[in-house]
N, C-alpha and C positions, 0 to 999 in steps of 0.2 A: 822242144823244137818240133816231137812232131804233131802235138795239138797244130798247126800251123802248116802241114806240109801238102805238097801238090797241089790237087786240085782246091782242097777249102782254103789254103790261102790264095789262090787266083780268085775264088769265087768271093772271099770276103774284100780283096781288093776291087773287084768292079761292082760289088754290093755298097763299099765304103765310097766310090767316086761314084755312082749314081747319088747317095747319100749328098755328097757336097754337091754337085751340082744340084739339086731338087733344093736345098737349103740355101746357095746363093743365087736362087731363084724367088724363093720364099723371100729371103731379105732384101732384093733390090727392088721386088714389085711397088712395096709401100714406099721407097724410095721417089721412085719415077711417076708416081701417080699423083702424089700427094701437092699440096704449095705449101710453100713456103722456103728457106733455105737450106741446102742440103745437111747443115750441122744439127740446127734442129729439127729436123725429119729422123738423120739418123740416130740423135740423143734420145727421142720421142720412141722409137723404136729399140733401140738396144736399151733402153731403163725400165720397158715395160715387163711384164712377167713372161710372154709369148717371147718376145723379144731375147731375154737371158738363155731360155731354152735352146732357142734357134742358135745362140751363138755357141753355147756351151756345146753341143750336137754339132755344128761347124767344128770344132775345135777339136773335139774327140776324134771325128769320122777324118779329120786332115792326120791328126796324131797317127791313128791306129794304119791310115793308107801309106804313110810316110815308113814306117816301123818295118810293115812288107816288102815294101817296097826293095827300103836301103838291106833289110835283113837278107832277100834275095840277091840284092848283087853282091854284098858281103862275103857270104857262100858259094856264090858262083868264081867271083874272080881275087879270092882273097886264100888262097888255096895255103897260107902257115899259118898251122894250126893255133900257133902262139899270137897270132896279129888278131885270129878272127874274133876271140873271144873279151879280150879290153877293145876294139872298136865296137862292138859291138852293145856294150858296158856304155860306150860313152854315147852314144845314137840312141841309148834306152835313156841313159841322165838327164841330155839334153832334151828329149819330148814329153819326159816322166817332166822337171822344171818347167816348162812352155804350158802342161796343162795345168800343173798347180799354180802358177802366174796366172792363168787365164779365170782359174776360181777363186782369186784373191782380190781380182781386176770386177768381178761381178758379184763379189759378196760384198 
């Protein structure tokens, strides 16, 4: 926990949502620019190699900003010692699953 404490997990969290916004920035340009209809723009795009990145990098950077996030309120308002450590288990299971879904959806 304290790889993660004070200030570098502040700074990793507004590192991690500049990260997403700069990335669902990236992804909606070719959206909105392009013709044709938006299933195929976005199929066009997420099946490309440029594309996998972009999302797999969306997916991390939501992960990892999520994890701080809830980890901090966890610790801040979850003050029995015994609650903190299985919620905490299961907010890591549930985003630890969400990214291996997400590399199973792109492999």
């Amino acid at each position: 926990m304290r790889v993660f404490s004070g200030q570098r997990a502040w700074l990793l969290q507004r590192f991690t949502a500049i990260a997403i916004l700069v990335l669902l920035v990236l992804g909606a340009f070719p959206l909105v620019t392009t013709d044709g209809s938006a299933y195929e723009r976005w199929h066009a795009m997420a099946t490309s190699t440029h594309g996998v990145v972009l999302v797999l990098a969306f997916f991390v950077s939501m992960g990892l900003h999520a994890w701080i996030g809830v980890r901090d309120v966890v610790l801040d308002y979850v003050h029995a010692p015994a609650l903190r450590l299985p919620l905490l288990a299961v907010v890591a299971f549930v985003l630890i699953a969400v990214q291996i879904r997400v590399l199973m959806i792109l492999t």
